[in-house]
Every structure is written in structure tokens, then in C-alpha cells.
C-alpha positions as CSV (number, residue, x, y, z in Angstrom):
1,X,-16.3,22.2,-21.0
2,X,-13.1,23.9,-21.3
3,X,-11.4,24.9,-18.0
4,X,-9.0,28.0,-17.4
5,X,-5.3,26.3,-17.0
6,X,-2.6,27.8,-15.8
7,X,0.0,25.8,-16.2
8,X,0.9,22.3,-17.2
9,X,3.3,19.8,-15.6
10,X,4.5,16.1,-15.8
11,X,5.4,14.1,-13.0
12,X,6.0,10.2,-12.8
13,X,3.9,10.4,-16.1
14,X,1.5,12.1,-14.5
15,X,-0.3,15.0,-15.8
16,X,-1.0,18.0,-13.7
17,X,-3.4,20.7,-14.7
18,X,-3.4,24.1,-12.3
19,X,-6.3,25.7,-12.7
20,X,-6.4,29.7,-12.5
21,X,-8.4,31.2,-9.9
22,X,-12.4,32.0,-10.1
23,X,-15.8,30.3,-10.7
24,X,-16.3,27.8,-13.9
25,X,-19.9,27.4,-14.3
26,X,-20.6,23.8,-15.4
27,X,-23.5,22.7,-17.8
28,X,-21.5,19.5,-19.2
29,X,-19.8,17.7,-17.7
30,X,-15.8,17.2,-17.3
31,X,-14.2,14.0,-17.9
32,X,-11.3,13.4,-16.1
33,X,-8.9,10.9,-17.8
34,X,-6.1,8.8,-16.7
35,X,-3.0,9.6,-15.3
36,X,-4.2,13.9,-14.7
37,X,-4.7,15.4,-11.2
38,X,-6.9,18.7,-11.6
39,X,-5.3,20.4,-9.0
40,X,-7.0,24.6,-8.0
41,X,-5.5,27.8,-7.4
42,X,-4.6,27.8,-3.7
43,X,-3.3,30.8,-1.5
44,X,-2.1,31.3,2.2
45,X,-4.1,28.1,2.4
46,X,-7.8,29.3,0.7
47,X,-9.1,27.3,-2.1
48,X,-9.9,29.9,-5.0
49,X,-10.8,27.5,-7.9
50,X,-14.6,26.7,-7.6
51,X,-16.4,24.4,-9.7
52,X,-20.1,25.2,-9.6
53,X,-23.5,24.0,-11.2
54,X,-24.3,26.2,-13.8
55,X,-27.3,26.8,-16.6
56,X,-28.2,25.4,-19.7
57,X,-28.9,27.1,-22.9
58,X,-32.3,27.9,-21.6
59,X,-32.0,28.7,-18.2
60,X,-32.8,25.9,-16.2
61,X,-30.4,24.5,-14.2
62,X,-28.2,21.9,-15.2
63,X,-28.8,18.5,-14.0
64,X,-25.8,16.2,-14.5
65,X,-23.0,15.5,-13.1
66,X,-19.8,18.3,-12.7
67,X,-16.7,15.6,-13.2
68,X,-17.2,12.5,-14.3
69,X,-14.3,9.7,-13.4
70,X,-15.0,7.0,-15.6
71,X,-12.7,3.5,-16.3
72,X,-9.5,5.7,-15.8
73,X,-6.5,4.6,-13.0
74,X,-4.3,7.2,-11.3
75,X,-5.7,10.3,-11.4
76,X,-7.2,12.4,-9.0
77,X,-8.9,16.1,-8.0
78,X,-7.0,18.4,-5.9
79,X,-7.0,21.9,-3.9
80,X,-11.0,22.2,-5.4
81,X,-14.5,24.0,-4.0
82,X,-17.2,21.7,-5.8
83,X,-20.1,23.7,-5.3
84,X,-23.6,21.8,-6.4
85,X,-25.6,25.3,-6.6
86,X,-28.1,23.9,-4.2
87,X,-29.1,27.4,-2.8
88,X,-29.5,30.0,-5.1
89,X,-30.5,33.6,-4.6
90,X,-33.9,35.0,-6.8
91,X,-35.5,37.5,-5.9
92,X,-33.4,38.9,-2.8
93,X,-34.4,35.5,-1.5
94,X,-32.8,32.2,-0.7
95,X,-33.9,29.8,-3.2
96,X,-33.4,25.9,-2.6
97,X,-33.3,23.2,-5.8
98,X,-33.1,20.6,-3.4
99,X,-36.5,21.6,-1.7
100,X,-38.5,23.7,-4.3
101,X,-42.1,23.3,-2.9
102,X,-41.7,25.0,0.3
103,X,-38.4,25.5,2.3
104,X,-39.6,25.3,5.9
105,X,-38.1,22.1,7.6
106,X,-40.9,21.0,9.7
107,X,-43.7,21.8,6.8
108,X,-45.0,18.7,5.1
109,X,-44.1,19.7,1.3
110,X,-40.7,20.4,2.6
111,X,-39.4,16.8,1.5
112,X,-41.7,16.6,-1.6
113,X,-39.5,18.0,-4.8
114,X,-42.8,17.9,-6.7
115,X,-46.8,17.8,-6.0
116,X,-47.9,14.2,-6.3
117,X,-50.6,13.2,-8.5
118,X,-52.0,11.4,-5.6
119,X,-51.5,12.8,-2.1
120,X,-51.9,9.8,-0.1
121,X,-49.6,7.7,-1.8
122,X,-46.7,8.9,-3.2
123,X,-43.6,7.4,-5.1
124,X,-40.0,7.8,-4.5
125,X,-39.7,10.1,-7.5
126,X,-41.7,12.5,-5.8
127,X,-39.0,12.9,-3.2
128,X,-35.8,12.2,-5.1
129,X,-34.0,14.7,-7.1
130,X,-33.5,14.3,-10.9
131,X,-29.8,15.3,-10.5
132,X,-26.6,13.4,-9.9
133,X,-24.0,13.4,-7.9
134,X,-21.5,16.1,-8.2
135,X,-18.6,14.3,-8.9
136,X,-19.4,10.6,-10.0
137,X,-16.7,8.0,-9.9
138,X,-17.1,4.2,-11.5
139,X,-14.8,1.6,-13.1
140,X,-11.7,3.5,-11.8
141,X,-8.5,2.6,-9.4
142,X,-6.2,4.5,-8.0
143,X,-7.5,7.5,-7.1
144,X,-7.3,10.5,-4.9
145,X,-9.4,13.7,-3.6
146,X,-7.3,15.9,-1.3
147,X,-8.1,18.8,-0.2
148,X,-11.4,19.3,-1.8
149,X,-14.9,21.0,-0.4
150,X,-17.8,19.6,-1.6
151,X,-20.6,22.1,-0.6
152,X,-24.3,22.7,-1.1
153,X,-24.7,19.6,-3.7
154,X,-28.4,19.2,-4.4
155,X,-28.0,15.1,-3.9
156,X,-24.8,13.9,-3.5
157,X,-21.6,15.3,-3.4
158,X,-18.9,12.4,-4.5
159,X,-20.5,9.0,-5.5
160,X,-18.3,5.9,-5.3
161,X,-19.9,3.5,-7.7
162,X,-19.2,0.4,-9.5
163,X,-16.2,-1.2,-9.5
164,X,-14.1,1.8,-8.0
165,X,-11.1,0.7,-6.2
166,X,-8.0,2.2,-4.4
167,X,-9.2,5.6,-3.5
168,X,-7.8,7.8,-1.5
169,X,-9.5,10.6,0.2
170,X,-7.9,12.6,2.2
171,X,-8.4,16.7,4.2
172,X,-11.8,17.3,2.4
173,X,-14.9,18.7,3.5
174,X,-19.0,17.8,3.2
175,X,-21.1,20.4,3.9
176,X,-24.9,21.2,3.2
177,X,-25.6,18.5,0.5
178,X,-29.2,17.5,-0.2
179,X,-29.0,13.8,0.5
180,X,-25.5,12.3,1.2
181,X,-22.1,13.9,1.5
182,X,-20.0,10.9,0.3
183,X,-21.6,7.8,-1.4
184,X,-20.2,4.5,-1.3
185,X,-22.0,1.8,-3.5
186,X,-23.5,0.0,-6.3
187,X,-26.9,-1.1,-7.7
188,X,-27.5,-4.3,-6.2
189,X,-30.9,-4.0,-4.7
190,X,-32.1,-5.9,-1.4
191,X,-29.8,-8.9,-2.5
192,X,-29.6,-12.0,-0.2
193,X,-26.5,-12.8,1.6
194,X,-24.0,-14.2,0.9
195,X,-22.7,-12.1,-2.6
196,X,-21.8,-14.0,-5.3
197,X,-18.3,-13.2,-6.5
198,X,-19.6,-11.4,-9.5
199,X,-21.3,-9.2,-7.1
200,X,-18.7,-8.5,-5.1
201,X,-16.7,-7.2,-7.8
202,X,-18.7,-4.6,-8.6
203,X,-18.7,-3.0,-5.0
204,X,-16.5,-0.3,-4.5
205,X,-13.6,-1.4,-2.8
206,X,-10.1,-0.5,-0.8
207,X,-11.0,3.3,0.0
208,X,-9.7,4.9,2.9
209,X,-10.8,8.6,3.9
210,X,-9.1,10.5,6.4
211,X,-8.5,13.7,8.5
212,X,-12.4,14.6,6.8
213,X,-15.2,17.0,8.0
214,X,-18.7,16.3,7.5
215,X,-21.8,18.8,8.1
216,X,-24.7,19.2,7.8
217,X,-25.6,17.0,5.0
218,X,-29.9,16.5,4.6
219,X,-29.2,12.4,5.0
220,X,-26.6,10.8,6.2
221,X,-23.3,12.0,5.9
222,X,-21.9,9.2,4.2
223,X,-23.6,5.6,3.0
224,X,-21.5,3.1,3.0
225,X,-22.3,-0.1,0.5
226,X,-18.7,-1.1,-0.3
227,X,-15.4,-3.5,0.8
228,X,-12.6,-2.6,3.2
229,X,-13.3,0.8,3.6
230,X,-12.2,2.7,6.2
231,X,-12.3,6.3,8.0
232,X,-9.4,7.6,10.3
233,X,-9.8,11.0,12.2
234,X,-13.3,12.3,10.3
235,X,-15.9,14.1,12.0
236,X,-19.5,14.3,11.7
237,X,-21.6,16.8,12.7
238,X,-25.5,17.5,12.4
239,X,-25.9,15.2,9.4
240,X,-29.2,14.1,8.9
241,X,-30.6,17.4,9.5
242,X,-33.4,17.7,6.4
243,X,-34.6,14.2,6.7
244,X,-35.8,14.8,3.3
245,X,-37.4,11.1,3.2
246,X,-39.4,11.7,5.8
247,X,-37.3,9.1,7.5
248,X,-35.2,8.8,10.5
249,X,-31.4,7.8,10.4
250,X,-28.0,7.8,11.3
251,X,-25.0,10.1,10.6
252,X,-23.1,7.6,9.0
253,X,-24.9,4.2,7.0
254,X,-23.5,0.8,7.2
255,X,-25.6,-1.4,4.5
256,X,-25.8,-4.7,5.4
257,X,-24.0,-5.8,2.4
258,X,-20.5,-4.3,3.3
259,X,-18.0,-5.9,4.8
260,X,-14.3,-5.3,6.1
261,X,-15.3,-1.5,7.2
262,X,-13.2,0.1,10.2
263,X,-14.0,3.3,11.7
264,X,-11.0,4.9,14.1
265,X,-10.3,7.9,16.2
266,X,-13.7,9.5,14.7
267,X,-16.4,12.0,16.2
268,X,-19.8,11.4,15.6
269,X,-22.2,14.5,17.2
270,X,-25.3,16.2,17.2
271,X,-27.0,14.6,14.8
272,X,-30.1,16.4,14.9
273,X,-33.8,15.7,15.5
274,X,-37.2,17.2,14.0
275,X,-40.9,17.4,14.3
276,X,-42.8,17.7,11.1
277,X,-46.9,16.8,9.8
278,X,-45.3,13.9,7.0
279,X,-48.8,13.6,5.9
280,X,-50.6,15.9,3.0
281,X,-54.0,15.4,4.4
282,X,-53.9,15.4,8.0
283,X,-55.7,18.5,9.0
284,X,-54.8,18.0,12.7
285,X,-51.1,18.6,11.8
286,X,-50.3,16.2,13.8
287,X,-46.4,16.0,13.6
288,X,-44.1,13.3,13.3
289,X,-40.6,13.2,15.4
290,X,-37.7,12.0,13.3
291,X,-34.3,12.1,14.9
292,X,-30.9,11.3,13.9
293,X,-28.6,8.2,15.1
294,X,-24.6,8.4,15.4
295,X,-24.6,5.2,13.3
296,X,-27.2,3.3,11.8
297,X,-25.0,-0.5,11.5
298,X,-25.2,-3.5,9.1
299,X,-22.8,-5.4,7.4
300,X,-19.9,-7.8,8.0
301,X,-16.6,-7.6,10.0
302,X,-16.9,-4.1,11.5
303,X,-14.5,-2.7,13.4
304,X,-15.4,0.3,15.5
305,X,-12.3,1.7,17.3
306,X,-11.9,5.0,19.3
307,X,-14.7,7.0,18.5
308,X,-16.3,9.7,20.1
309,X,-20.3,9.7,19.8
310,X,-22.3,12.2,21.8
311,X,-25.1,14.3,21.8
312,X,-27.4,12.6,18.9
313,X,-31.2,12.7,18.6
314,X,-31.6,8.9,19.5
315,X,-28.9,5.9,19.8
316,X,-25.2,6.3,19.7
317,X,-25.6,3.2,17.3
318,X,-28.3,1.4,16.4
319,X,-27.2,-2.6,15.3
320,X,-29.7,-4.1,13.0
321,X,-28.3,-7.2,10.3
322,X,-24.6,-6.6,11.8
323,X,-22.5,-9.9,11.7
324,X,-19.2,-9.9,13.4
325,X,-19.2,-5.9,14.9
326,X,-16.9,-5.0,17.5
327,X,-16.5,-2.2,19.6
328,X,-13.6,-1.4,21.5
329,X,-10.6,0.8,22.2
330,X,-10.0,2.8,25.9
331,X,-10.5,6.1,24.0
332,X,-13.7,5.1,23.1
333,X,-16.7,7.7,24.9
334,X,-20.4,7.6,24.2
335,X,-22.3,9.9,26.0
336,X,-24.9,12.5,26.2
337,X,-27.0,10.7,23.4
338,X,-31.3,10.4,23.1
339,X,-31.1,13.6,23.1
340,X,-35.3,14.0,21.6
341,X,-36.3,11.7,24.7
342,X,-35.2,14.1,26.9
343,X,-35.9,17.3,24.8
344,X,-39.5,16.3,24.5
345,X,-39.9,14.2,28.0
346,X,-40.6,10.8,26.2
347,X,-41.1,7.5,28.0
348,X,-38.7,4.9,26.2
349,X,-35.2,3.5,26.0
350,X,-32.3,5.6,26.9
351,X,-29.5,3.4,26.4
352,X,-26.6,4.3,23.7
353,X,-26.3,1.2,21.9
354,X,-29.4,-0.8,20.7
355,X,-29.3,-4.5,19.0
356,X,-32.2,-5.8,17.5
357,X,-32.6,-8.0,14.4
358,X,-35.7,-7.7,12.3
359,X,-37.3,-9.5,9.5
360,X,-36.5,-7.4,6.7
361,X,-32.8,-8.1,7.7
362,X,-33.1,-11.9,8.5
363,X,-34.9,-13.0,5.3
364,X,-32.4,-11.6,3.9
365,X,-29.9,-13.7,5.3
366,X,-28.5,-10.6,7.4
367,X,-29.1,-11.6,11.1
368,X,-27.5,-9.6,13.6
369,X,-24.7,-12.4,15.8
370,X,-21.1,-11.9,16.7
371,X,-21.6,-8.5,18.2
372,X,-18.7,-7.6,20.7
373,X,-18.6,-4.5,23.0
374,X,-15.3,-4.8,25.0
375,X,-13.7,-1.6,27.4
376,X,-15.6,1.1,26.5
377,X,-16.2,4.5,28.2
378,X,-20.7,4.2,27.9
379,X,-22.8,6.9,29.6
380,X,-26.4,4.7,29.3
381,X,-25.7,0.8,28.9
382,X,-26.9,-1.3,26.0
383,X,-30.6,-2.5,25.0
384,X,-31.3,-5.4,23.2
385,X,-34.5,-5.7,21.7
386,X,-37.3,-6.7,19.3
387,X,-39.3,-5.4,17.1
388,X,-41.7,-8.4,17.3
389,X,-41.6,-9.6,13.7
390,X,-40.5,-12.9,14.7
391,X,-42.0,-15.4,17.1
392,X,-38.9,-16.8,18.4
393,X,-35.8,-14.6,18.1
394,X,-32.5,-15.5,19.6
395,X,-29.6,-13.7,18.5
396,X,-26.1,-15.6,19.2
397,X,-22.7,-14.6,19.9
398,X,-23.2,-10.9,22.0
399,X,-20.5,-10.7,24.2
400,X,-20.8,-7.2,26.7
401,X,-17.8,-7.1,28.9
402,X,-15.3,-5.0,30.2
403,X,-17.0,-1.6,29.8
404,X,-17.5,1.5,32.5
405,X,-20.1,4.0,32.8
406,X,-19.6,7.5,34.1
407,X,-23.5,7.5,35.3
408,X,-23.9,3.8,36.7
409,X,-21.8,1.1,38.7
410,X,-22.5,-1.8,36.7
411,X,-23.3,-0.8,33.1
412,X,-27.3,-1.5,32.3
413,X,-27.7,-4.4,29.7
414,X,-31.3,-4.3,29.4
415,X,-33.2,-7.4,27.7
416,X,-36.1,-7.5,26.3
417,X,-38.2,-10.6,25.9
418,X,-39.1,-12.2,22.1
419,X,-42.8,-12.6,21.0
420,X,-43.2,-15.6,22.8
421,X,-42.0,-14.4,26.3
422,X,-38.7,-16.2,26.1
423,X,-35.1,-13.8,26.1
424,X,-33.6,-12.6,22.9
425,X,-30.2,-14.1,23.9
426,X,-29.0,-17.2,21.7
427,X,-26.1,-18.9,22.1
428,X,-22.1,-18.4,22.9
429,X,-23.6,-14.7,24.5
430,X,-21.8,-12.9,27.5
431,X,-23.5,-10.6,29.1
């Protein structure tokens, strides 16, 4: 793929290509090698070099990746709109790769990318999208994305993968992808704790995004399988919004194989909620109500600092296979959250925060301990709970303290009782 330049320059032994102007339509993909920076046509601040998802020879639409950044160091995209071609107009109307069967949210082929052979059991091909992320990244360091919009990508817009480390992301925008905005992650599978050093290595690692918007995204904004990663000053807004696994979720992901990840001085709101029939034969249409979370937690050391979190379908944060979390910091407001239990009048739990190990988490060596919530502004208390898949859980080290409420006295810690009728708290716990 050959792309318009404008004009070449050298810096620090640095190549950097300015693109002219306009729309290149991709159908192979562009390697980016070491030491360039692709920076775009830029005026009075507007972005006029787009990179979109083209056609192949024969008309169907091209499936791979746009750039590829592959076991390269210090180069980096700049000044970009990366543009996925999720929607596409035929026929004076609105056409959707990402949802081909049938466009309407709440319908049950909405999530379905294909008709299954059987309808009451279907695989996760039948849901997932044959195409890649928009721009891939893997085996690389020292990298940086400024200034770039990823927009309408029919999966994912930038993927992190193996081995990526030292990346810098910084002013960019996520808006309208299929799945996930920004990807952190490798293939390790449901691993049990603790990694192995081999493992470890090939986790994307060191990346620090900042001063970043994210929209509207169909899963989570941004899934985060990776070391010391952090995010300053990004918001979030009405990710989650497709549900396009027919599953509930949060705005942001923590798997519970990270570790070292700080989130400060962030807003996390209005993650969304939706009813929709998820079943293919049910001729009552009986629907199913899938709502979004601010952040849906695992992993190990996180730090969350500052953050705004208000107005999401369900929890502020839901903790499940978190070790050593805390969450702190005066500016720190969650409010205004559950927002489905009161939309639709539901009997349950109200509060913001919600700790809970299950089994899928603890046979994996992942039990949720060390989990400290210290002088925070919290509209609706904390609940900690269980799911009943083990007899007799106790979950150590939770330490509540500190923390004000603009709707109650004495914040609510509500605890719920283990299988056995004995309390869920283990030891070294404050509350």
C-alpha cells in the first residue's frame, strides 16, 4: 500500500513521513518500520488525513488489519483519523459490518454476525467478527500514538499485543468500535496465578495513556491484560453500549492477570443498559436486561485514584479476583450509579462498589483480599457478597474506612452471609 507523502524529514534519526490530505482506502495492510512516525495533514487543529477500510479486488470488504507495528522500536502514528468502515451506506441506508443480520439493539440476531447451524447452542464464532484490529501492535518498544481518532472499527480499534512495551498514548479518541476501543493483552488463556516469568514477558508492558476520550465502544472501552499500565485524565462514556456478546460488563476491563495498573483523575459515566430476547427460540420474547459497570476489576496492585464514576447501568465497580486494590484520593466521587434498578423499579443491591470472589476466579488462584477503600466521596456504601459457589468463603484483608456519603451518615457496608450462614469477612478486615 503506497501512501500519498508530502514531505520527508529526519530528526534524531528519526524518520518522519507527512501525509497529504484525503482518504487512503486500505486493502493491505501498512507496515510501519522502525525509527518513522506517520504523522497526517493537520489544519487550524482538524485532522484531514484518514485511513479507512477499504475493498478487495472483488468487492468484499477487506478484513485485515490497516497498520501493522511489528518487532520495530521508536516509531509512532501521529495527527491520524483511523477509520474501521464499520458503517457503511448501501442503498440510501445505514449498513453495519459489525452487525450484519439485523441492526436493531434489543433484537436477538442483533449480536449474531452469522445464522448458526444450531440455534440453541451457538459458538463464539458466531458472534465474533473475522476482522482484526485496526491498528495491531506486537513485539515493539518505544512507541507513540498522539493525536489519533480511532472511529467506527468493526472489532478493535488499537490492539496492544505480545511483548509491546514503552507506549505512549497520548490526546486520542475511541469512538463507535464493534468490540473494544483500546486492547491491552496477549494469548494466555485462563492461566493460573502466579505467571511464570516466561509469561510475563509476553504481556504488554510500561504503557501510559493520557488526556484520552472514549465513546461509545459496543464492549468495553478498553481491556486491560497487561503490566504497569496506567491512564491519567481519560474519559469514558457509554461504552458497553451494543453488548454484542449478549453479556453484561464494565466500561473499562481489569483481567485478573494484570498487575501494577493505576487509574487517576479519570471519568467513568453512563455506561449504558439494555433489554433484549438473547434467545433464538423463545417465542415469548422474553427479554434479558444487560447493563453496563464503570469498572469491571481483577488483577494485582491496583491503584484507583481520583476518579469520577457516575451514572452507570449497575455498580460503580464491581471487585471479583482483585488482590491488593485500593481506592482513594479526596477528589474521588461515585455517585448516581444502578441506574437499570431504578429505571425499571428492581428489588436488589444499590450500593456502588460490590466485592465478591467466585469460583471461576479462586481455582484460578485469583481470590479477591487486600481490598482498601480509604476517603472517598460514595453516594450508596459498599456490598460484599457471594455468589454461593463456595461453602465457606472468607475473604481477608478488606479495610473500609474513612469514606463520606452525600446520602447517608455512616456509609452502608452491607454483608452478606456465605453458604453456610457464617460472614464473608476473613481476616486482618476493617470495616
Amino acid at each position: 500500500m503506497t501512501l500519498s507523502i508530502a514531505k520527508e524529514l529526519s530528526i534524531n534519526e528519526q524518520q518522519i513521513l507527512f501525509l497529504n490530505e484525503g482518504i487512503v482506502y486500505i486493502n493491505e495492510a501498512i507496515h510501519l518500520t522502525s525509527n518513522t512516525l506517520i504523522c497526517g495533514a493537520i489544519r487550524s487543529g482538524k485532522v484531514l488525513t484518514i485511513i479507512k477500510r477499504g475493498k478487495n479486488n472483488d468487492g468484499s470488504l477487506y478484513e485485515g488489519p490497516l497498520i501493522v507495528v511489528a518487532d520495530i522500536a521508536n516509531s509512532g502514528l501521529k495527527n491520524l483519523i483511523i477509520d474501521g468502515g464499520r458503517f457503511e451506506e448501501i442503498d440510501t441506508r445505514i449498513f453495519d459490518h459489525r452487525h450484519p443480520i439485523n441492526a436493531t439493539r434489543d433484537n436477538c440476531w442483533f449480536s449474531l454476525i452469522r445464522i448458526p447451524e444450531n440455534l440453541t447452542n451457538h459458538d463464539h464464532d458466531d458472534y465474533s467478527p473475522p476482522v482484526e484490529a485496526d491498528v495491531i501492535c506486537s513485539g515493539s518498544s518505544n512507541l507513540s500514538v498522539e493525536n489519533v481518532e480511532f472511529i467506527d472499527a468493526i472489532k478493535i480499534g488499537l490492539g496492544l499485543g505480545t511483548k509491546c512495551n514503552q507506549v505512549t498514548i497520548n490526546s486520542c479518541t475511541f469512538n463507535r468500535s464493534g468490540d473494544i476501543g483500546l486492547w491491552i493483552g496477549c494469548n494466555l488463556g485462563l492461566s493460573t496465578l502466579p505467571l511464570n516469568d516466561e509469561q510475563k514477558q509476553q504481556q504488554p508492558s510500561n504503557i501510559h495513556i493520557e488526556n484520552c476520550t472514549f465513546s461509545k465502544t459496543g464492549a468495553s472501552a478498553t481491556h486491560i491484560d497487561g503490566r504497569s499500565v496506567s491512564f491519567f485524565d481519560c474519559n469514558f462514556s457509554g461504552n458497553h453500549c451494543d453488548f454484542p456478546y449478549n453479556e453484561s460488563g464494565g466500561q473499562v476491563a481489569i483481567d485478573y492477570k494484570s498487575s501494577n495498573i493505576l487509574i487517576k483523575s479519570c471519568a467513568i459515566k453512563n455506561g449504558p443498559w439494555l433489554a433484549r430476547n438473547t434467545s433464538l427460540i423463545d417465542i415469548k420474547n422474553t427479554p434479558t436486561l444487560l447493563g453496563s459497570c464503570g469498572i469491571e476489576l481483577a488483577g494485582e496492585n491496583i491503584q484507583l485514584i481520583d476518579n469520577e464514576i457516575s451514572g452507570n447501568a449497575t455498580e460503580a465497580i464491581h471487585i471479583n479476583g482483585a488482590r491488593q486494590l485500593w481506592i482513594t484520593g479526596s477528589n474521588t466521587n461515585i455517585h448516581n450509579n444502578q441506574q437499570l434498578i431504578k429505571a425499571k423499579n428492581l428489588a436488589g443491591a444499590v450500593e456502588d462498589i460490590a466485592i465478591t470472589a467466585s469460583m471461576h476466579f479462586v481455582e484460578l488462584n485469583s481470590k479477591t483480599h487486600g481490598i482498601y477503600i480509604n476517603g472517598i466521596n460514595i453516594e450508596h456504601g459498599v456490598i460484599i457478597w457471594s455468589d454461593q459457589t463456595i461453602t465457606d468463603l472468607r475473604l481477608d484483608q478488606l479495610v473500609i474506612c474513612n469514606n463520606s456519603s452525600t446520602k447517608q451518615k455512616t456509609l452502608t457496608v452491607k454483608i452478606q452471609k456465605n453458604k453456610n450462614g457464617k460472614s464473608l469477612l476473613g481476616e486482618n478486615c476493617m470495616v
